[in-house]
C-alpha positions in Angstrom: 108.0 130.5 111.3 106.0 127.4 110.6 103.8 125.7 113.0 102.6 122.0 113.1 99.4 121.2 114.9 96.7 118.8 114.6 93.6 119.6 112.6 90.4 121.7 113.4 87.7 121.7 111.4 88.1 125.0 109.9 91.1 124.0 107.8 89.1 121.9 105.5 89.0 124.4 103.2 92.6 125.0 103.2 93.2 121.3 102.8 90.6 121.5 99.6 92.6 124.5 98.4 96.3 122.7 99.4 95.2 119.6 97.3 94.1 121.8 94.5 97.3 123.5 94.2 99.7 120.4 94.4 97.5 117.7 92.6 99.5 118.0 89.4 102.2 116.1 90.3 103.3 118.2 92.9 101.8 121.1 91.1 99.1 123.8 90.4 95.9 121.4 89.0 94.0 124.6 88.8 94.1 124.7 85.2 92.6 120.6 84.5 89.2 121.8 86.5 86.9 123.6 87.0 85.2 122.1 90.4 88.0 123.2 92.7 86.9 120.1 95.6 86.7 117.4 93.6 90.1 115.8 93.9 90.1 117.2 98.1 87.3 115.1 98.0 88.9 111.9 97.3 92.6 112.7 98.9 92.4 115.0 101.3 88.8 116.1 103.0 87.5 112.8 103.7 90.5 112.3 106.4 89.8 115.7 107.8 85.8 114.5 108.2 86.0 111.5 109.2 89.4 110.6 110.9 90.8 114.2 111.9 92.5 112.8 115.2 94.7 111.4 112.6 95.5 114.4 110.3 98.1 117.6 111.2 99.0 120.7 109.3 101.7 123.4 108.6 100.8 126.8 109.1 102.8 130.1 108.9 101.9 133.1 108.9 100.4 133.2 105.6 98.0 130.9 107.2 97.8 126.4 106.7 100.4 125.3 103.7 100.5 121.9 104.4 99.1 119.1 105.8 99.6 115.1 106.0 96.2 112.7 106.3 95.7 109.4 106.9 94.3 106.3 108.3 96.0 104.0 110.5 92.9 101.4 109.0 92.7 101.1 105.4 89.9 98.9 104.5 87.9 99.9 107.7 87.9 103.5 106.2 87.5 102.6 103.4 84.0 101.2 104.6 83.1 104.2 106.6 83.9 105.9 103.1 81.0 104.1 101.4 78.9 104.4 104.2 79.5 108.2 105.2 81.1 110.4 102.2 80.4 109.0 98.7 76.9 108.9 98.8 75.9 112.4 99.1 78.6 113.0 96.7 77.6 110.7 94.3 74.0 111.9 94.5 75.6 115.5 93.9 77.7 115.1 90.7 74.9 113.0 89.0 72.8 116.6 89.0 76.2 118.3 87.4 76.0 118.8 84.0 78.7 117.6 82.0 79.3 120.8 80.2 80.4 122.5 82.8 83.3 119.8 83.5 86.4 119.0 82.2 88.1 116.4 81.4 89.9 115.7 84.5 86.8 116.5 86.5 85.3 113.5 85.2 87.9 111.4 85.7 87.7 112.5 89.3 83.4 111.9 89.7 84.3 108.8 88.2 86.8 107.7 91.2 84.0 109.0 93.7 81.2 107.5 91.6 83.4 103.7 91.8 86.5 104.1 93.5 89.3 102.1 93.3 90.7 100.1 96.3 94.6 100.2 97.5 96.1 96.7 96.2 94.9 94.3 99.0 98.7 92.8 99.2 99.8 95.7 100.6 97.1 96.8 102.7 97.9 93.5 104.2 101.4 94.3 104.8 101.3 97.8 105.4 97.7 98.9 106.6 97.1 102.2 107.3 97.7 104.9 104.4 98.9 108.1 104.1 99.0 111.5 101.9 100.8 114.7 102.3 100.9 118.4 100.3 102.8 121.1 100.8 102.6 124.4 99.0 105.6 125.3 97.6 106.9 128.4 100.0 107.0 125.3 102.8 109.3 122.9 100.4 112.8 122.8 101.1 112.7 123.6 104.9 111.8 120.1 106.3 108.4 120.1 106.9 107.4 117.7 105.5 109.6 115.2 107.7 108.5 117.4 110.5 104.9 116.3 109.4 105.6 112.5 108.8 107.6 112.3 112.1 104.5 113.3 113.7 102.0 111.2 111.7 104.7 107.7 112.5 104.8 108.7 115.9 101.0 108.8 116.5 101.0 105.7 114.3 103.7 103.5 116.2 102.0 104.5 119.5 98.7 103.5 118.2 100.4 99.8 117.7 100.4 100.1 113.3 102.5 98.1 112.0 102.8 99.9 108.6 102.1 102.8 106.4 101.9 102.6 102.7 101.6 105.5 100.1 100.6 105.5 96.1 102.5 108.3 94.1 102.4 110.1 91.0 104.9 108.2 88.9 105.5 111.1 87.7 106.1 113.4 90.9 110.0 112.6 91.0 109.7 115.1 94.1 107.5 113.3 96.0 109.1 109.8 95.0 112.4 111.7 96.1 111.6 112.3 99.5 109.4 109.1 100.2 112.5 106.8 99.7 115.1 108.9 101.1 111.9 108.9 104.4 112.9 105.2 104.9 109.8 104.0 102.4 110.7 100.9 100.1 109.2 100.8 96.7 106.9 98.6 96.2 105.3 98.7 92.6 104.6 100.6 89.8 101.1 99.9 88.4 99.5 103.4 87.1 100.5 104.7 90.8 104.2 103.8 92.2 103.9 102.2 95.6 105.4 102.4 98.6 105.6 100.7 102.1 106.8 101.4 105.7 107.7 98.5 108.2 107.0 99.9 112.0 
């Protein structure tokens, strides 16, 4: 049986583990690094630190599978970003050596080193943001609307007036179950992007 329930703070490292293990569009990313945080540390800890009123997760009895963060304020998380969690980051990977990186770890320090904001149009029109994993043994048994259902019902009562999300072009899973969730596309530009009216 699977159980939703807001965060605590010892599931951040299932939500580290969780982003891991679905970054790949929708798959294992074990295999493209070596530093097993690095991408939890742009997509998924942060909300759990900073904003965890606003995060839930799916646990069964294997323990948390699944989770869905967010911020019902973009660009004022995005400031308490700069101001609270990339700094001691940064200041971390610049001891790293490179060798001991791959490729797609330095892709990721470089997102954490200069990260690159949510297209300001939509933030406008839709301004708070969302991301959500599962692992696969919690696909296919509606979850994941269990979890967004939750997340749009804190939002709406919070007075938001929309959510937007940026995919993996090339997740057609995720993409899949974003539109038929009642998101609209938006764009494709490197990330496809979608919007929810409240």
């Amino acid at each position: 049986m699977v159980a939703l329930r807001p965060y605590r703070p010892d599931d951040l490292e299932a939500l580290y583990e969780i982003c891991l293990l679905t970054a790949d569009s929708g798959k294992d990313a074990s295999p493209l690094h070596h530093d097993r945080k690095v991408i939890g540390h742009i997509y998924a800890a942060p909300y759990g630190v900073l904003e965890p009123e606003q995060v839930f997760v799916a646990e069964d009895d294997q323990g948390v599978a699944g989770y869905i963060v967010g911020t019902f304020d973009t660009d004022g998380f995005n400031a308490r970003l700069e101001r609270d969690w990339w700094p001691a980051l940064r200041q971390h990977y610049a001891d790293v050596p490179k060798a001991e990186l791959t490729a797609t770890d330095r892709q990721r320090i470089g997102a954490i080193m200069e990260p690159s904001l949510n297209p300001p149009d939509i933030v406008a029109q839709y301004p708070a943001h969302i991301h959500m994993n599962l692992l696969p043994r919690l696909r296919g048994q509606r979850v994941g609307t269990a979890l967004l259902d939750r997340w749009i019902a804190l939002a709406r009562a919070a007075g938001v007036t929309g959510i937007h999300l940026g995919a993996n072009p090339a997740n057609s899973g995720g993409i899949a179950f974003w539109t038929r969730s009642g998101f609209k596309p938006l764009r494709t530009d490197g990330a496809a992007w979608f919007g929810m009216t409240l």
